[in-house]
N, C-alpha and C positions, 0 to 999 in steps of 0.2 A: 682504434682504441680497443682495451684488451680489458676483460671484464672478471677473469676468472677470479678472483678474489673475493667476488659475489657468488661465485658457484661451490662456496664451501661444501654442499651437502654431496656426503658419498655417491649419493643418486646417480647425479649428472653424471660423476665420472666412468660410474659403471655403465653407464646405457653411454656412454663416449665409447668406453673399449669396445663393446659390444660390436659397436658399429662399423669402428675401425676393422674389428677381426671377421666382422662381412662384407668389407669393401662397401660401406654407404656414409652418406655423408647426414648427419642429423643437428638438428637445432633447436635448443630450447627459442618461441617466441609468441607473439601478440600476449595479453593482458599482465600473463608474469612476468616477463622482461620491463613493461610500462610500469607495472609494481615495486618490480624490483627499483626500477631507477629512482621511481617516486619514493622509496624506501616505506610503502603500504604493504601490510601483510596481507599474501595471498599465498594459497593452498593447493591450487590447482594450477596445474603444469600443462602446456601443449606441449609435443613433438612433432616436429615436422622432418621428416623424413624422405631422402631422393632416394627413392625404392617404396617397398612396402612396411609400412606403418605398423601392421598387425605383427607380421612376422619376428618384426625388432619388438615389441611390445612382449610378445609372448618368449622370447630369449631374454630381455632384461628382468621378467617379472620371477623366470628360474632364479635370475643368478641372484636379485636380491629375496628370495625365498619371499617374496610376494604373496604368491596364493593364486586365487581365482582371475581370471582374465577376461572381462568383457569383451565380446566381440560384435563388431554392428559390420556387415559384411557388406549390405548397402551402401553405406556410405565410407567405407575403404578406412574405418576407425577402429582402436581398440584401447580399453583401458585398463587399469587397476592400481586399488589400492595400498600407499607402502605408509605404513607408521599412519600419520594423521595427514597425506599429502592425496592428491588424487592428481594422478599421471596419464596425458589421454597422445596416444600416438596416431598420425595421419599420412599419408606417403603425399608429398608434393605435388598441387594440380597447377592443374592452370584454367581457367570459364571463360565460358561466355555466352552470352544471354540473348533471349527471344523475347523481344516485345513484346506487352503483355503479360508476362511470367515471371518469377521472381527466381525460380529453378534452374542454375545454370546445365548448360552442357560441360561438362568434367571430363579431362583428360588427365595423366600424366604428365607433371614435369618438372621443374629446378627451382629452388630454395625463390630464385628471381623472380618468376611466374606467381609462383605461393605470395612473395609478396606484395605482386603488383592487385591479385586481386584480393588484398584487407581493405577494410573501411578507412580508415583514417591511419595519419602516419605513424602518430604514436603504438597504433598498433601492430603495424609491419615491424618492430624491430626484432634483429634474432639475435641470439647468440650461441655459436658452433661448439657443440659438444664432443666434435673430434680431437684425438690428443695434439698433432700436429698445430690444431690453431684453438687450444681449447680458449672458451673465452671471448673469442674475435666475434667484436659487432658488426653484423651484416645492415646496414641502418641506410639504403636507396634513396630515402626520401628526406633523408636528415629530422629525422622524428625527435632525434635528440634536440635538438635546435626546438621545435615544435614542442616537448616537456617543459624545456628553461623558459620557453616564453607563455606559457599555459594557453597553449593555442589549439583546438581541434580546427583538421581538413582535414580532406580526403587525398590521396599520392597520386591517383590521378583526375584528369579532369570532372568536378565534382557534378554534373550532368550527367558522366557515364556511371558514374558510380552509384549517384540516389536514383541516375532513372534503370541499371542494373537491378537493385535490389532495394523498391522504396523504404523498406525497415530501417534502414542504415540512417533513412532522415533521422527517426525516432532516436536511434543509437546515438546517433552526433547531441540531439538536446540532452540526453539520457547521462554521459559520458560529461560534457559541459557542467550538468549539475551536480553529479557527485563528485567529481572533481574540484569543483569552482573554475571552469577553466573558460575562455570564450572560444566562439564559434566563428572564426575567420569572415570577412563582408564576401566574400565572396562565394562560398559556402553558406552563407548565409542567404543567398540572394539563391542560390540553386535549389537550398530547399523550397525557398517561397515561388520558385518556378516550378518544380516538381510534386507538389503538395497535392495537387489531384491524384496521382499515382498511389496516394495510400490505399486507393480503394481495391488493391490486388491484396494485398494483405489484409489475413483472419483476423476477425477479433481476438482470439485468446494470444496473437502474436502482440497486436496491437497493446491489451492489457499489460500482458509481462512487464512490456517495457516502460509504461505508464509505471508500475505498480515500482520497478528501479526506482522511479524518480521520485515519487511519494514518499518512499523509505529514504529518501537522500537525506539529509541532515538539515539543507533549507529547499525543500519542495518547491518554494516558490519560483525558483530561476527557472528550472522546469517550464514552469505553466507559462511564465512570462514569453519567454522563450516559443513554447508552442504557437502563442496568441500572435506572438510577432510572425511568423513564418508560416499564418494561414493554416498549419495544420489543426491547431484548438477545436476550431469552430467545425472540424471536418471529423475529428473524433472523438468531441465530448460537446455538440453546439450548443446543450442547457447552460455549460459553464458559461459561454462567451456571453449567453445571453444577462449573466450579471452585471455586462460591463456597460458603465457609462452611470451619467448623473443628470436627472430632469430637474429644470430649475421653473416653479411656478410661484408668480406674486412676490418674488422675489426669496423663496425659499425652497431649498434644496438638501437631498438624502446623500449619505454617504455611498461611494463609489462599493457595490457588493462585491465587486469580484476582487478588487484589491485587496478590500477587509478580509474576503473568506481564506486569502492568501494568506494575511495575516494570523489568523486562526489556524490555519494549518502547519505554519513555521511554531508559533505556540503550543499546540499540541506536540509537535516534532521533538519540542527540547525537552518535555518530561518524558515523552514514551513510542517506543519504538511499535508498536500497535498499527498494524497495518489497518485494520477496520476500525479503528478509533480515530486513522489519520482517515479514510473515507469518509468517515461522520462530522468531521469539522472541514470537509470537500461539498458536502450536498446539505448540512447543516438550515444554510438560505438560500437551497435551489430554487423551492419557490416564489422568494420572492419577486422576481419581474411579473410572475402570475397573478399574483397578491397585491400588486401595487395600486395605490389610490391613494388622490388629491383631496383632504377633506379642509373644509373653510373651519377656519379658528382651528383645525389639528393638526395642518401639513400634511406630510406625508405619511401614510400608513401601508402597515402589509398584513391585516388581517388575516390571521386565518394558513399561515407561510407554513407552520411547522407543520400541519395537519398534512395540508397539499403534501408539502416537502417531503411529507412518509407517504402518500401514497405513490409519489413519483420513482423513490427508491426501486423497488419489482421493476418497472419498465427500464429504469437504466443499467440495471443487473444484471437485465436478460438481453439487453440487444447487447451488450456488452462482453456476454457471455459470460459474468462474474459468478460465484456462487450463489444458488437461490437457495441457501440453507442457512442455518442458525447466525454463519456471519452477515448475511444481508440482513436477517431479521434483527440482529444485534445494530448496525445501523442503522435501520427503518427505526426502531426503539429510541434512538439519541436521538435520531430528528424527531420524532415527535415530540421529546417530555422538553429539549434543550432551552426550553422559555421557562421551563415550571422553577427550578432553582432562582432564576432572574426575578419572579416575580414575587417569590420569598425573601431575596434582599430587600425590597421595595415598601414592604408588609411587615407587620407585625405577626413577630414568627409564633405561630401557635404550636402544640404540638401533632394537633391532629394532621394539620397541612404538613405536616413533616412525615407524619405517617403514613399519609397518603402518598408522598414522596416515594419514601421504601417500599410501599406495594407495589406501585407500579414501576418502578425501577430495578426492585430486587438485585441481583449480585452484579448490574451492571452503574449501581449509585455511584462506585468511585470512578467509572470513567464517563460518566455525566458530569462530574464534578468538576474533572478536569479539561471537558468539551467546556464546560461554562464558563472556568478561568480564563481559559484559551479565549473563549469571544471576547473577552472586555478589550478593544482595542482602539479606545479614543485617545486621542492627542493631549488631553487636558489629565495631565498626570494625577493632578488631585483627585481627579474623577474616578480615574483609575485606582486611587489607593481608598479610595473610600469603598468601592464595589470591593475593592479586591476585602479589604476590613471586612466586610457586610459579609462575603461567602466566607470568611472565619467563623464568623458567628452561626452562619449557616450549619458548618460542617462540623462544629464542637454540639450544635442541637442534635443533628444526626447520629452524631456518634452514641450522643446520652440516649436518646429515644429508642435507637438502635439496643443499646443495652441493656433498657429494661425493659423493652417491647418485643422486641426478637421478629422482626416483621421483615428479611430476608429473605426473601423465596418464600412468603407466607404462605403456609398450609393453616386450612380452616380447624382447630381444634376439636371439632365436631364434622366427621365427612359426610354425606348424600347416604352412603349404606346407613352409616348408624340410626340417624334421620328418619329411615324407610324403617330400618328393623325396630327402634324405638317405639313407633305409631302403627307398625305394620299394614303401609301402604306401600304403593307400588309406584316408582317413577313418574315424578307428575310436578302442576307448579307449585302445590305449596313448600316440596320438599327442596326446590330455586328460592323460594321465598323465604324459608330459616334461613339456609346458608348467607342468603345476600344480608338479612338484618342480623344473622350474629357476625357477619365483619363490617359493616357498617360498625354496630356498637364498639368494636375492636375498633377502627379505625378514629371513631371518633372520642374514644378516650372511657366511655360509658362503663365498657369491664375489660380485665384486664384477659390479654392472649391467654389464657389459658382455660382446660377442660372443662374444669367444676365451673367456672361463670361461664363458660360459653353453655353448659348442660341445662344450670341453673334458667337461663335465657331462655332457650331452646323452648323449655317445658313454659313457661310464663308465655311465651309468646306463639305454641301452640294449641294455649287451653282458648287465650285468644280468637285463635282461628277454629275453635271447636273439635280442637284434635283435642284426643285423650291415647293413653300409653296402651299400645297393647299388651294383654296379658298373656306372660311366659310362664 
């Protein structure tokens, strides 16, 4: 089968000539070719190359006035960028692996070899960028067969493969989900044999490709996937511990870990938010922690959101995730994710609205939409009445928000002015104005601004037997 009609772009045929006029044979193949077939846009080109990789790389990147050339000499790579494409050239190996190690031995060898050691079929396909056959699919494994039928395996025996390089498990549920594709029973059955083996691979390996799947469009085939094939419980086991339903006196809670699936695909359709889709992931981590049987109340989880943030930091860091503003930005959703819920439930005041805003500040809208995202009962009315109720919710927010300005609230009155006002020196009463002039603010008593907060300050000074010092 002959493809070049898909190889419109000048690129190809220049790094074709190139090749031809150094006697090497080269191939565009793995992810752009699978791309290309799938007709998905993608930007980033492999070359594989029977010779040297670098060499053709740094003669193609002249002749299309390129620029700059990456060179990773370690690993027999080299790249650069043309227009808005990124072009990565490799000279043809062949591996193979030491127990233990995920780090093949690399030799030298033929387009065949390169392809026998890809993960999966679909990814071995090439296509020849020599002029003689430009075009012509080099396809051993019949990947194309493997595309039409939206099927991931691996080209050869899938034992050698995931227990080769356990990542490639990860790769196959990774690939399955952004794709929509399934994962062969028998491939399927190798990872749930080779599933201990993850523990040779890093954390931050491990994340990446979790963090694919999260960003996928429905997350959840992902996790499903995972849970199915033993890996879950082996690299995230708080999640697994969501799963399952206690049934006491004849009454029973909804299944968590399905729901938090739920929340997650919900989250997924309005926002691409990688730590927003985290937060509707660990949202009810705590709850198997928090779970209790009460008489005349069922089942309860007191207490889930509080836990639920402080479990956040431990699973960060074994994790190796960021222990910076994005993790505290999740710690933050799990905690407040009840407070909206229990404003539907109530009569909405404003102050509980304004306490909302403070403690939320510029992260209310993706609270808002963490909260949407939870409602995921079967009882549609149920659903459109909650969903009603966070309308009401969100058009209060907005009014309060606009004449309160409680955003990132700053005290209209700071600690210096405080100290220089009374001229005293760091101490608690000057904790004690600031806290009751936002209390007053919070609870509606004066409005955000200087002159009532100043007004306040001095009343509720003389109170405490301050008087202004004299300037």
């Amino acid at each position: 089968m002959n493809y070049a009609a898909h190889l419109n772009h000048p690129l190809f045929k220049t790094i074709g000539e190139i090749a031809d006029a150094e006697g090497k044979h080269a191939f565009a193949i793995g992810g752009f070719v699978r791309d290309l077939m799938l007709q998905r846009r993608c930007k980033d080109i492999d070359v594989v190359v029977e010779g040297s990789g670098i060499e053709l790389a740094k003669k193609s990147a002249d002749a299309l006035k390129a620029g700059k050339v990456t060179v990773f000499k370690n690993f027999g790579t080299a790249m650069f960028r043309y227009n808005d494409w990124e072009v990565e050239f490799v000279g043809a190996r062949k591996e193979s692996y030491e127990r233990g190690s995920r780090n093949p031995i690399v030799e030298d060898g033929t387009i065949e070899d390169d392809q026998n050691r890809r993960d999966f079929t679909i990814n071995a396909l090439a296509l020849s960028l020599n002029a003689h056959s430009f075009g012509d699919l080099i396809d051993p494994f019949d990947g194309i067969r493997d595309l039409e039928n939206r099927c991931i395996q691996t080209p050869l025996d899938p034992d050698i493969t995931f227990g080769d390089d356990p990542l490639r498990m990860l790769r196959a549920i990774r690939f399955a989900t952004q794709l929509n594709f399934r994962i062969t029973e028998s491939n399927l059955e190798s990872i749930r044999k080779n599933a201990h083996r993850i523990d040779i691979i890093t954390q931050e390996r491990i994340h990446t490709e979790l963090h694919k799947i999260i960003l996928s469009a429905r997350p959840s085939i992902g996790f499903k996937l995972l849970d199915k094939c033993g890996l879950l419980e082996l690299v995230f086991p708080e999640m697994t511990k969501l799963k399952g339903v206690d049934i006491k006196e004849g009454i029973g809670h909804k299944d968590n870990f399905y729901h938090t699936l739920e929340v997650l695909d919900n989250v997924a359709t309005v926002s691409e938010d990688l730590w927003l889709r985290w937060a509707a992931i660990l949202h009810d981590i705590a709850k198997p922690a928090t779970k209790r049987f009460q008489k005349n109340h069922g089942w309860t989880f007191h207490g889930h959101e509080d836990r639920g943030a402080r479990m956040v930091p431990k699973i960060f860091k074994r994790m190796k995730l960021p222990l910076d503003q994005k993790m505290k930005f999740v710690q933050k959703l799990v905690l407040l994710h009840l407070r909206p819920i229990a404003l539907t439930k109530n009569q909405i005041t404003d102050s509980a609205v304004r306490r909302l805003l403070f403690d939320a500040g510029d992260d209310i809208d993706a609270l808002m939409i963490l909260c949407r995202a939870d409602i995921t009962s079967k009882n549609e009315s149920r659903v459109k009445r909650y969903l009603a109720n966070y309308d009401v919710v969100l058009e209060k927010l907005r009014d309060v928000e606009e004449k309160d300005h409680l955003r990132n609230f700053q005290p209209p009155v700071s600690g210096e002015e405080i100290m220089e006002t009374f001229g005293i020196p760091p101490s608690k009463p000057i904790g004690d104005l600031k806290n009751a002039i936002k209390e007053a603010i919070l609870d509606g008593r004066i409005p955000n601004d200087p002159t009532a907060a100043k007004t306040l300050m001095l009343e509720l000074a003389a109170e405490m037997g301050l008087s202004p010092a004299d300037h």
